[in-house]
Structure formats: structure tokens, C-alpha cells
Phi, psi and omega in degrees: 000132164244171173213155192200128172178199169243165232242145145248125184254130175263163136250193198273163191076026209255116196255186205309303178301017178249309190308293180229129177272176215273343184269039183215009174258045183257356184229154169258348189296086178347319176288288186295333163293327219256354170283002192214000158342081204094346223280341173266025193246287121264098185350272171296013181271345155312316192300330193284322194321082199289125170316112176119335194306159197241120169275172172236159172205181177244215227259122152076069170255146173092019197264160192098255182237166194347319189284143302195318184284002186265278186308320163311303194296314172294308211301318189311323201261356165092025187282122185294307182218160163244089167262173178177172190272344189189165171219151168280159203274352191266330188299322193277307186270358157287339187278333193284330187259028153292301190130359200278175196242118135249161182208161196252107171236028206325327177296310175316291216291337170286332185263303189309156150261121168353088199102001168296164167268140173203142173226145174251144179256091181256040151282325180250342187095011188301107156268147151239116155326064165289350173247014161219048160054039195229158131276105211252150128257130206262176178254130190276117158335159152280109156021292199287307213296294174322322177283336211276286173316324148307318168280357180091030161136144191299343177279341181301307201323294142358303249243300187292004172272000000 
């Protein structure tokens, strides 16, 4: 399994209530969360967001509280992947039982720059740097993890068993 895209660059900490703010949680629906992505961060950037795009982040991404609609919101807004240097940890497993791919790098999440093209191998964990020729290793799913995000998320997962 792969992803291929251009990159929008986070810093570190950057939480939930950020993702999505909290007076936009009366829906679970993606089409509508994905309108409000970011939106005290930058207004316009769901409008920018090229389908496939990969974010970066720095230290402790997804952090604060618990929902579930910060991860509905990114996969919604056509975001491919989440690389960072760290994820908080319910931020990590909400996102895995969405379906959304993220992966833990600190070299990567330190080096890529905003607009890079970059694709990740998450079979092997290889992220690549195609516009500045580089190569990170990343932490490779596990099997079970690779069934969970293939199938789109743990209730699809649930649902083909």
C-alpha cells in the first residue's frame, strides 16, 4: 500500500481543536467536517487541499481531546497520509480505526518542507522525498494494521470478516 503527494507542513502540537473546532461537532459527516478543517488556523486551506495531499507535522500531533471527528475531518478533506515526529496516542488510534494511514518519522517529519512531492511505502515504512531525492525510514505497519486501513477503517474491517 502507498501514498503519493504533496506535502502541507504542521509544527508541533498541533490538537484536535485545531483540526476541527469544537462548534462544528454536531455531525460525523466528512463532507461536511472537511469544510472546516483548520479553519481558525487557516480559513482557506480545505478549499486548497489537492485530493491525496500528505501532511507533516512535528511533535505530539492530534493532541487534546479524545474525537474522533479530527481524523473524519482530515480523511474527508482528501488527505492521503499523516507523517509527524510523534502522534498522541488516542489521535493515533483513531485515526488507524478510521482508516486514515499515518506514520512516525522524526527525520522525515523534520526535513520535508511544505510542497514537497513525497510517497510513502507503507508496507515497508520507506517515505520518499522526490523533490529533494531523499529517503526516511518510517515504522512499517504490522499485517493486522495494513487489513484494518485497507479495508477503510475497523468497522469496514468488522463488517468483511
Amino acid at each position: 500500500m502507498k501514498a503519493r503527494g504533496k506535502t502541507i507542513k504542521f509544527g508541533d502540537n498541533i490538537d484536535t481543536d485545531m483540526i476541527i473546532p469544537a462548534r462544528h461537532l454536531t455531525t460525523s459527516d466528512p463532507e461536511l467536517l472537511k469544510k472546516h478543517f483548520m479553519e481558525d488556523v487557516d480559513p482557506e486551506l480545505a478549499g486548497r487541499i489537492e485530493s491525496g495531499s500528505i501532511i507533516v507535522a512535528g511533535r505530539n500531533y492530534g493532541c487534546g481531546s479524545s474525537r474522533e471527528h479530527a481524523p473524519i475531518a482530515i480523511k474527508g478533506a482528501g488527505i492521503s497520509c499523516i507523517i509527524a515526529d510523534s502522534f498522541a496516542r488516542i489521535f493515533y488510534r483513531n485515526a488507524i480505526n478510521i482508516g486514515l494511514p499515518i506514520i512516525e518519522c522524526p527525520e522525515a517529519a523534520e526535513a520535508i518542507d511544505g510542497g514537497d512531492d513525497v510517497e510513502i511505502d507503507f508496507d515497508s515504512g520507506i517515505i520518499k522525498n522526490l523533490t529533494k531525492d531523499q529517503t526516511y525510514n518510517g515504522q512499517a505497519y504490522p499485517e493486522f494494521i495494513q487489513g484494518l486501513i485497507k479495508a477503510g477503517g475497523l468497522v469496514s474491517y468488522v463488517r468483511g470478516e
